[in-house]
C-alpha positions, 0 to 999 in steps of 0.5 A: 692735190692730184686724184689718186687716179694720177699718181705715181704709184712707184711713189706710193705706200700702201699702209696697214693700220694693226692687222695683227694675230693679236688682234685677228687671230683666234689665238691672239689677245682679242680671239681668246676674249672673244672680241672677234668681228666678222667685218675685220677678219675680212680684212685680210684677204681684200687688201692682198690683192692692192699688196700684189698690184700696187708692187708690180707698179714699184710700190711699198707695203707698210705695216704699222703695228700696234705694240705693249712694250714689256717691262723688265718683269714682261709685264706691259707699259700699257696706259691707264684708258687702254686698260680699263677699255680692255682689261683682259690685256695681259703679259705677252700681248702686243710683245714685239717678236711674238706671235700675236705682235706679228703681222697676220699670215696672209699679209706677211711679210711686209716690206717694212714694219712700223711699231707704234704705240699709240693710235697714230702710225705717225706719233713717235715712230720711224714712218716720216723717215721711211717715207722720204727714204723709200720716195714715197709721196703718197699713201693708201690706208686700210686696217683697224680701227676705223675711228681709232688707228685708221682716223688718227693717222689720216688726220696726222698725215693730212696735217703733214701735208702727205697726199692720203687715200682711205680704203672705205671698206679695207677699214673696219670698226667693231661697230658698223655705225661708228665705221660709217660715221668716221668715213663720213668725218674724214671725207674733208681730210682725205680722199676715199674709195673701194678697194675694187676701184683702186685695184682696177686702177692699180692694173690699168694702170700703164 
């Protein structure tokens, strides 16, 4: 395995894990039951600059959406764990095509968008194939939640042998310890750095 040092980054995505209104915005499903964070709004504006550099190298920007898909009534299919853990989840939320399903402002648009419905970018969804269509080898993760999307697509990249960089701190949980202790359990699984160290590696980068 090379150090993310050596890729290519033309053959490298970088992936966004829910940075959605839904989830940001005060607007959105999570804002309007008050389930902000201050470590996840910072989000946003660390990893555009990584967008920006890893494009002039010929990269990609992926992002991966977390979604409720409607029932013929617009009420969603959501699972029973998800909804006793956040029961002020409701119609319209996480609905592809509306507000708050959308990527958040400051990203947008990305090059591609993956819905997904569980916490794994890679369960059930087109990421494989858009990987292998776009010649991507490598992928840079970020976004939320550290120990829920961010780890479970780590772990399921690591075990379809796809070469995998963690942005420790362009991932966040709502719990700082819980944040700390995942970075922690996936220093085996994948390689980790800042996002100020790989964008010094992005622009130096010949």
């Amino acid at each position: 395995m090379n150090t993310f040092e050596q890729w290519d980054f033309s053959r490298t995505a970088l992936l966004t894990i829910d940075l959605q209104n839904d989830f940001l915005h005060p607007d959105g499903a999570y804002g309007r039951a008050e389930q902000s964070c201050e470590a996840i709004s910072r989000l946003p504006k660390r990893i555009k600059p990584l967008i920006d550099a890893l494009r002039k190298q010929g990269g990609h920007y992926i992002s991966a959406q977390f979604t409720l898909v409607p029932k013929p009534d617009g009420e969603p299919l959501i699972a029973p764990h998800l909804k006793a853990l956040r029961p002020f989840l409701s119609k319209g939320d996480f609905t592809p095509g509306s507000f708050g399903h959308n990527l958040v402002d400051e990203l947008s648009p990305a090059d591609y968008k993956i819905e997904k419905i569980a916490y794994s970018a890679l369960y059930q969804t087109r990421l494989e194939y858009l990987l292998k269509a776009i010649g991507a080898d490598n992928l840079i993760i970020g976004g939320i939640v550290t120990n829920g999307g961010v780890a479970s697509t780590l772990r399921d990249a690591h075990l379809r042998n796809i070469d995998t960089v963690m942005l420790t701190d362009g991932c966040a949980a709502f719990d700082n310890d819980v944040h700390e202790a995942t970075l922690l359990s996936l220093a085996t699984v994948t390689q980790q750095t800042t996002c100020e160290s790989l964008l010094r590696c992005l622009e130096n980068k010949v």
